[in-house]
C-alpha positions as CSV (number, residue, x, y, z in Angstrom):
1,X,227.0,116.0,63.3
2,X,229.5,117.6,60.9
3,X,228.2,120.4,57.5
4,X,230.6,120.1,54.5
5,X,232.4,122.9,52.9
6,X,230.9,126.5,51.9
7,X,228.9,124.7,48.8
8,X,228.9,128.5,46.4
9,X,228.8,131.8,46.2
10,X,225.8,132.6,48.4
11,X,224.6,135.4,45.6
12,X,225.2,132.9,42.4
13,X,223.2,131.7,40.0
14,X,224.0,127.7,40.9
15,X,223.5,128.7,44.6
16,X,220.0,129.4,43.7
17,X,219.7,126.2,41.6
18,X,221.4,124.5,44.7
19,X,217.8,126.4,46.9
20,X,215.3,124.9,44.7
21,X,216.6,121.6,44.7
22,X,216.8,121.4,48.2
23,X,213.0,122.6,47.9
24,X,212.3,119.3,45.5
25,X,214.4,117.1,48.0
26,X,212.3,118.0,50.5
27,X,208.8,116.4,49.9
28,X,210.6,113.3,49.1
29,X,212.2,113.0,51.9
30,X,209.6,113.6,54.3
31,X,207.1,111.3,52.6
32,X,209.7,108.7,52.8
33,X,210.3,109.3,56.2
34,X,206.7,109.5,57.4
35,X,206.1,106.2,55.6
36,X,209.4,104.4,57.2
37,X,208.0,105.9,60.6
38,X,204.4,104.1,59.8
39,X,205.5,101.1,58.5
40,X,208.0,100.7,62.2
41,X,204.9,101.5,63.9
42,X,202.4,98.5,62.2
43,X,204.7,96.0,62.6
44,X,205.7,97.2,66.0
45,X,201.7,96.9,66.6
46,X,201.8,93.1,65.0
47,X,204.1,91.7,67.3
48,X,203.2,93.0,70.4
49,X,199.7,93.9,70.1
50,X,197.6,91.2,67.5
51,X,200.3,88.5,68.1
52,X,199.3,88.1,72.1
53,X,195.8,88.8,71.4
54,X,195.6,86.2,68.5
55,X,197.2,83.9,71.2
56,X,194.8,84.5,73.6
57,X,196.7,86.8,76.0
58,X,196.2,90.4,76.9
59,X,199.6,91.5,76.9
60,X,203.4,89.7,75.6
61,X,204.2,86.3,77.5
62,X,208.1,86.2,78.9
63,X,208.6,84.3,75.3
64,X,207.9,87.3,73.5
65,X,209.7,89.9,75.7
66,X,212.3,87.9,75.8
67,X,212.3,86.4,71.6
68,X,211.5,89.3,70.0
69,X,214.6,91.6,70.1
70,X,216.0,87.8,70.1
71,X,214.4,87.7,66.0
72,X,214.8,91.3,65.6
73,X,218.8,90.5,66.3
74,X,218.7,88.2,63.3
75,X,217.2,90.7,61.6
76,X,219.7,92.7,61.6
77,X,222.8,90.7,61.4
78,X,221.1,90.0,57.9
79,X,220.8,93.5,56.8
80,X,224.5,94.3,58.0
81,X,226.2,90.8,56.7
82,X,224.0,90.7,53.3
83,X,223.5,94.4,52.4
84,X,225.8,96.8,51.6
85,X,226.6,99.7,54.2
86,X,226.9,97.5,57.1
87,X,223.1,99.0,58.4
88,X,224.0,102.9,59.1
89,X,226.3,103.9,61.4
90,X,227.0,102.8,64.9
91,X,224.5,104.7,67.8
92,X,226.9,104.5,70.1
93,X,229.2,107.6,67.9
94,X,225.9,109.8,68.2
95,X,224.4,111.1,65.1
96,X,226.0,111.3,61.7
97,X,225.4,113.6,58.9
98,X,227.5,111.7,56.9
99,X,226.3,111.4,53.0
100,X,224.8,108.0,52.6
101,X,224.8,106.2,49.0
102,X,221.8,105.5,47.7
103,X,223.0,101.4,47.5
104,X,223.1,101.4,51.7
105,X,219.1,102.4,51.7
106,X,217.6,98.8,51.8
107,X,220.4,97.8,54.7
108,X,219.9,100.9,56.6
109,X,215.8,100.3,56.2
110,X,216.0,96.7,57.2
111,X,218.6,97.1,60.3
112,X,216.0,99.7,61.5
113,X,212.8,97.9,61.3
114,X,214.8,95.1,63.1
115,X,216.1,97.2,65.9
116,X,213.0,99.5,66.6
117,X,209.7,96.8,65.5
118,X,210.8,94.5,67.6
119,X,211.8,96.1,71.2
120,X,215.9,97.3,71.3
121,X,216.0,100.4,73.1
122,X,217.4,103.0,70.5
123,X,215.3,105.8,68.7
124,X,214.2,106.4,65.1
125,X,216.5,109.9,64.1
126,X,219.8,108.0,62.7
127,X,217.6,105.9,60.4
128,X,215.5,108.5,59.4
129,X,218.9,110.9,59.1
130,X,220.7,108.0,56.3
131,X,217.1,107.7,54.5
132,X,216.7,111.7,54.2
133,X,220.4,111.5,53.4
134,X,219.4,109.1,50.5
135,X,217.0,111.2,48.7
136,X,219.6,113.6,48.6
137,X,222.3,112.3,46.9
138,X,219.3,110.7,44.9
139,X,219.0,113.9,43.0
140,X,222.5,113.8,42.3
141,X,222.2,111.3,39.5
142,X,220.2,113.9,37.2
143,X,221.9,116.8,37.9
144,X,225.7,117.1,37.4
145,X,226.7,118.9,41.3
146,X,230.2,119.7,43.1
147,X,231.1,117.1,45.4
148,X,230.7,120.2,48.0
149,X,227.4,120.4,46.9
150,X,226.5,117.0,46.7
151,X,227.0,116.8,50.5
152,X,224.7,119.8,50.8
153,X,222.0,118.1,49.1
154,X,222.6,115.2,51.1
155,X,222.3,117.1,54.4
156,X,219.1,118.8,52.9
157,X,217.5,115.6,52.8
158,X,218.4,114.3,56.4
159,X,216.9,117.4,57.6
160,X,213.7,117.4,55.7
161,X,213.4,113.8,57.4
162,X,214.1,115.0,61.2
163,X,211.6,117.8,60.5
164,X,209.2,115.0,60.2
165,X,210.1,113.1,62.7
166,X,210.2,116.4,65.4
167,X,207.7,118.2,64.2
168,X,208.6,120.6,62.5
169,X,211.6,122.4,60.9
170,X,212.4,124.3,63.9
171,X,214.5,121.3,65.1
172,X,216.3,120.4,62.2
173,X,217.2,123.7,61.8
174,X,218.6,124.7,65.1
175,X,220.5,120.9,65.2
176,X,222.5,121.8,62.0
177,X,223.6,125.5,63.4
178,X,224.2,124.2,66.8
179,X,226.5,121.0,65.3
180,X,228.0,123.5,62.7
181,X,228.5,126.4,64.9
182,X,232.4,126.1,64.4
183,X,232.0,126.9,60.8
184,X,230.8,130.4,62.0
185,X,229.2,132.5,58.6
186,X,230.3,129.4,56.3
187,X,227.2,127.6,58.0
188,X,224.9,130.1,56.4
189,X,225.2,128.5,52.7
190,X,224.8,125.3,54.1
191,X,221.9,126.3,56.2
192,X,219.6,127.6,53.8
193,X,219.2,124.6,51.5
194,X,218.6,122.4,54.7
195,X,216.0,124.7,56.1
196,X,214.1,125.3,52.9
197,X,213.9,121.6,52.7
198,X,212.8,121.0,56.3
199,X,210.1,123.4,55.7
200,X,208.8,122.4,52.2
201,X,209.0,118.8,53.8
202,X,206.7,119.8,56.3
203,X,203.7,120.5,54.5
204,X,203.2,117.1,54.2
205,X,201.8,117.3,57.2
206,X,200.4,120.6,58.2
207,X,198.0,120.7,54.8
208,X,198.2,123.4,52.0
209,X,195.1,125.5,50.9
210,X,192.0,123.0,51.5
211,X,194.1,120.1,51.6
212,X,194.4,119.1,55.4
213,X,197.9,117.2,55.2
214,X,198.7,113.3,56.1
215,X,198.2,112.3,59.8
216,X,201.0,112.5,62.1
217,X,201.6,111.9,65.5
218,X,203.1,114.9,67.5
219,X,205.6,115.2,69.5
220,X,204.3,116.3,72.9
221,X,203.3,114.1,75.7
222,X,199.8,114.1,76.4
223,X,197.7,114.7,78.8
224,X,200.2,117.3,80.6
225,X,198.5,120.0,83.3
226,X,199.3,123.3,82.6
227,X,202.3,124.9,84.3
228,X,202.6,128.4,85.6
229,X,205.0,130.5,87.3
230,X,208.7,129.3,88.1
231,X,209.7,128.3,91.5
232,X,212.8,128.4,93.2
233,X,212.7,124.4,94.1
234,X,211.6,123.9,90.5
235,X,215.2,125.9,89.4
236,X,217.1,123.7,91.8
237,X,215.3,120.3,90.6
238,X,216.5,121.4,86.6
239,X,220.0,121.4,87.5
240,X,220.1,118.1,89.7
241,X,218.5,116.4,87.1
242,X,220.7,118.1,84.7
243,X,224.1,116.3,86.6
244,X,221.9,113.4,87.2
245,X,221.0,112.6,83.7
246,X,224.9,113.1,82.6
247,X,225.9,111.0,85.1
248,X,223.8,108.1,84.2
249,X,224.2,108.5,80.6
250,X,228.2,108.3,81.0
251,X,227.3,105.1,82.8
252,X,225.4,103.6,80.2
253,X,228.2,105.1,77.0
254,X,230.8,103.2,79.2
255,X,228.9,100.1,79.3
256,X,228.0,100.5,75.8
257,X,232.0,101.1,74.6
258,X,232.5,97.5,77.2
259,X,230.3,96.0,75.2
260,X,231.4,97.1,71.7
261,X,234.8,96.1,72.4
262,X,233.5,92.8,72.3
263,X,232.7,92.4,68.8
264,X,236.7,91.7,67.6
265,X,236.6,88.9,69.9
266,X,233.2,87.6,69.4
267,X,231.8,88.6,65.6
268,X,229.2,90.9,65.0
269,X,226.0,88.1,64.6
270,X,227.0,86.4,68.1
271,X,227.4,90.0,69.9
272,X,224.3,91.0,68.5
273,X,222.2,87.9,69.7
274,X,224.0,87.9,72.9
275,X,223.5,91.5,73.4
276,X,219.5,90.7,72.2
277,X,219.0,88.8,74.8
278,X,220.7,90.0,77.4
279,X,218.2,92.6,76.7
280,X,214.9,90.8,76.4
281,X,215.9,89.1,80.0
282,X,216.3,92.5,81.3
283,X,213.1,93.7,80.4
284,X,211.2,90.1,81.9
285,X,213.6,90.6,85.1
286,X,211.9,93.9,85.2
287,X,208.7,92.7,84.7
288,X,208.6,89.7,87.2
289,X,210.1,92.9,89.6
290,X,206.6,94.8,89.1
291,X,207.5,97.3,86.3
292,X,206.2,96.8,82.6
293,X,208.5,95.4,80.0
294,X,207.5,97.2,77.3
295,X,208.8,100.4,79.6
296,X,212.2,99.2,79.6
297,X,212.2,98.2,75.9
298,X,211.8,100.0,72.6
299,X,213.1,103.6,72.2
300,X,210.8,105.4,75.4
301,X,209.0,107.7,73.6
302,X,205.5,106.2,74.6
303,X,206.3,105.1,78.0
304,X,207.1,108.7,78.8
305,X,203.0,109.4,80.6
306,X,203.5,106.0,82.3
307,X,206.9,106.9,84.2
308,X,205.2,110.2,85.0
309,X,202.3,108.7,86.2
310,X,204.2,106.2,88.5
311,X,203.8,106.3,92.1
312,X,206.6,104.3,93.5
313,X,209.8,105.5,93.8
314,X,211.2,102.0,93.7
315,X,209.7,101.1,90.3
316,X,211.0,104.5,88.8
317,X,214.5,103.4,89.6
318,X,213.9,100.0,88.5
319,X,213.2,101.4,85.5
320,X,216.3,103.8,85.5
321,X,218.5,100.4,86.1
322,X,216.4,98.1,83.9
323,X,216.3,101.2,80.7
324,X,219.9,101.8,81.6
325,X,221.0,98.6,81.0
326,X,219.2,97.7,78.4
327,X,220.5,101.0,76.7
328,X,223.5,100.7,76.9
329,X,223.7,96.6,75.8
330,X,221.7,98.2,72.4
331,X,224.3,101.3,72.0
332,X,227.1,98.4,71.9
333,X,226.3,95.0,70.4
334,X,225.5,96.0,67.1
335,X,221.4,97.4,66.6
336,X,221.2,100.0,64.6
337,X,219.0,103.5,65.5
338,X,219.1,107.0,66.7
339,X,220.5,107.3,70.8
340,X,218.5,110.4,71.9
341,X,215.0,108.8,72.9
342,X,216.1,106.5,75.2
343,X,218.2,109.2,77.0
344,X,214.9,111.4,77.0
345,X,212.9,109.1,79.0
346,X,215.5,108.3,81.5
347,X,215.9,112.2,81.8
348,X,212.0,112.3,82.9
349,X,212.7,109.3,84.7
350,X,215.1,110.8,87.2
351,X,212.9,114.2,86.8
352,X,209.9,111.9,88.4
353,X,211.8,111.3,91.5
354,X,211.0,115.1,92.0
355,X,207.7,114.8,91.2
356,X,206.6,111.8,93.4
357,X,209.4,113.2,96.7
358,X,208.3,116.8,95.8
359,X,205.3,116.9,94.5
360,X,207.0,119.0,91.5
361,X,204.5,119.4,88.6
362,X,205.0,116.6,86.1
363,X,205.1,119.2,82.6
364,X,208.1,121.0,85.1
365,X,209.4,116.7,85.0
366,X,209.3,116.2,81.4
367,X,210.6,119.8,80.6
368,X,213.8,119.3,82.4
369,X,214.0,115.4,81.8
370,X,213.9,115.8,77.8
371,X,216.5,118.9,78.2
372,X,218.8,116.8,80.2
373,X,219.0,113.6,78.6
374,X,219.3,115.0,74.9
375,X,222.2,117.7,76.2
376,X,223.7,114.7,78.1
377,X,223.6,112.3,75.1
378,X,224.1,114.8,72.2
379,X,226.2,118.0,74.2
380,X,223.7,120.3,72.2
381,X,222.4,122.9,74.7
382,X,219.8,124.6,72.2
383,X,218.6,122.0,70.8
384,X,217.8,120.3,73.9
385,X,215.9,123.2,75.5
386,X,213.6,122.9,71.9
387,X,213.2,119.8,71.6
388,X,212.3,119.9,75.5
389,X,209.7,123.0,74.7
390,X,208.4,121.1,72.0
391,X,207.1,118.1,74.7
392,X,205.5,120.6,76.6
393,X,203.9,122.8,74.3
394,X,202.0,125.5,75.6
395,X,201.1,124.5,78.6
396,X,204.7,124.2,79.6
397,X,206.4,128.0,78.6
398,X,207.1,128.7,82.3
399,X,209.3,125.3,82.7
400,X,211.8,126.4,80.0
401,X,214.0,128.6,82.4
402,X,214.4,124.7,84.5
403,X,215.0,123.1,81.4
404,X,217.9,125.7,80.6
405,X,219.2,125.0,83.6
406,X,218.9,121.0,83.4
407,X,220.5,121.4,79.6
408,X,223.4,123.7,81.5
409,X,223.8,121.5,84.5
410,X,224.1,118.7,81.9
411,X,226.2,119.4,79.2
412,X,228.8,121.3,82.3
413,X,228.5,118.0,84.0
414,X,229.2,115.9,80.6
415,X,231.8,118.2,79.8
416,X,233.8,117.5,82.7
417,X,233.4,113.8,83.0
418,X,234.8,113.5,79.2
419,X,237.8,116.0,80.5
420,X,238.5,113.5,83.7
421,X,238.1,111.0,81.7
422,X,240.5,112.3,78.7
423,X,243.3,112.7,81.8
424,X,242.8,109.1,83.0
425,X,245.7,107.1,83.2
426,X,245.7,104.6,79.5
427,X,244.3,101.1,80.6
428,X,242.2,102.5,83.5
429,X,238.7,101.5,84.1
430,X,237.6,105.0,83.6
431,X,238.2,105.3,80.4
């Protein structure tokens, strides 16, 4: 993610005016992110919940696991061949602060709800980035703004979004330092207006006064034991976790990039279905194998307590080969979503190798799971350890000095894999 230009004077008049606009952006935003976020979620409960049950079953047939992203495919090969804006940006180029017009909203909306309702394995944050992104330059239509400040605005709103999605401004607002670090003091102007409407955003859903806020779910995973005191296995399990998670996610970007290449040869609507159902018989392969489908599709986020909970090592890496895949076919053929929750639950994946081998405790496994994938995925160290401390919560302080060292052990490990890679000869496999 990339910040504009220094927007104004940080002591001016229209800097101010530039602060209370990114205050008004940020309500907005959040509201419309919260309600994209509910309205993925009840038709994500429609097809795979009331649909079986309303045909008698107790869970998806094969049919379903395998037709859903199928339809969800079609779905979006409407919104990108119809709508303007081609559906967002591609997941596979990480996330995008890019200003989106307010004319790419209903293709960005629609490429979305047809990637994450229906089961392809990518996140909700690049959606929710463009929508926030929208709000933004929304304003810009009543209020005459610098281009510079535009973009500003624009980021203001993306942020306010994230915050809603993350839990909180914290998040957002260590994302945009940590992707604009290279700007050095010029980030500060930029900063401000993004942060104030992260926050203001926010009380959407923590309340204000007597009001008690809307409902939201958090971000933690459930049901975790407390963890106290460091240990000097649990130090040596963050950083193997830390290289394992890079490794595997430079798999599954070189897969993706394979499979992306495609699309000049093939057209975007027959990758996509291809790459849909390539998917969808992934996930039933997985399923006939003894692992749940549902697991292996969608972005992970939920499946994270059932890979923790898992006893055999042999289904965990099922589900590391099956998610993997599956990841890396959505990255490629053409879905449109956010690429960091999928590489947070095979983090914890590979994390519960310690805990079933080890007997490592499972907050230590989602600490240095969540750390790994997003610093593998994203190469952000700090936000990685947040977001990380975030899943944990409380119970989980003591884990953070493992999940700086599975961030570290990742993003040295990423690093150096991208610098092999740079040196490879041209036409190589390796690159």
């Amino acid at each position: 993610m990339t910040a504009s230009a220094e927007p104004a004077h940080p002591g001016g008049a229209a800097y101010l005016r530039l602060i209370l606009l990114g205050a008004a952006i940020g309500v907005p935003a959040a509201l419309l992110a919260a309600a994209f976020l509910a309205l993925v979620h009840e038709i994500e409960d429609w097809l795979w919940e009331d649909l079986p049950a309303a045909l008698g079953l107790s869970g998806p047939p094969w049919y379903l696991v395998v037709g859903l992203p199928v339809a969800g495919a079609c779905v979006v090969v409407a919104a990108r061949a119809l709508l303007p804006g081609d559906g967002g940006h591609r997941p596979i180029d990480g996330l995008s602060a890019k200003p989106t017009p307010l004319a790419y909203a209903p293709g960005v909306a629609l490429a979305a709800v047809g990637t994450l309702a229906f089961g392809a394995v990518l996140g909700p944050e690049a959606p929710l980035i463009a929508l926030g992104s929208v709000v933004g330059l929304a304003v810009t239509r009543f209020v005459r703004l610098r281009p510079q400040e535009e973009a500003v605005l624009a980021t203001a709103g993306s942020f306010s979004a994230i915050s809603a999605l993350f839990g909180g401004p914290l998040v957002a607002g260590v994302l945009l330092v940590e992707a604009g670090v290279a700007m050095g003091a010029a980030l500060i102007p930029i900063l401000v207006p993004g942060l104030v409407a992260a926050a203001v955003g926010y009380v959407l859903f923590v309340g204000l006064g007597d009001w008690g806020g809307i409902e939201q779910a958090a971000l933690t995973v459930p049901g975790l034991p407390p963890y106290e005191g460091t240990h000097v296995l649990d130090l040596f399990v963050g950083v193997g976790v830390g290289v394992a998670a890079a490794l595997v996610v430079e798999i599954v970007r070189l897969l993706a990039t394979r499979v992306a290449s495609g699309e000049k040869r093939l057209g975007m609507g027959p990758l996509l279905l291809g790459g849909a159902l390539t998917v969808g018989v992934i996930a039933q392969s997985a399923d006939l194998l003894g692992a749940d489908p549902q697991d292996v599709l969608f972005s992970g986020q939920a499946s994270v307590p059932d890979v923790l909970a898992e006893g055999s090592a042999a289904i965990v890496l099922l589900l590391i080969v099956a998610k993997g895949l599956a990841y890396a076919m959505c990255l490629g053929c053409g879905f449109r979503g956010g690429p960091v929750f999928p590489a947070i639950f095979l983090g914890v994946a590979l994390a519960t190798f310690a805990v079933i081998l080890f007997d490592v405790s499972p907050t230590l496994a989602v600490a240095v799971g969540a750390a790994a994938g997003v610093a593998a995925m994203t190469r952000l160290l700090i936000t990685a350890v947040l977001l990380a401390s975030l899943l944990v919560g409380t119970s989980g302080l003591d884990a953070v000095p493992a999940a700086v060292l599975a961030a570290a052990g990742a993003w040295v490990t990423t690093v150096a894999l991208e610098r092999s890679r740079a040196a490879a000869p041209e036409g190589s496999a390796w690159r």
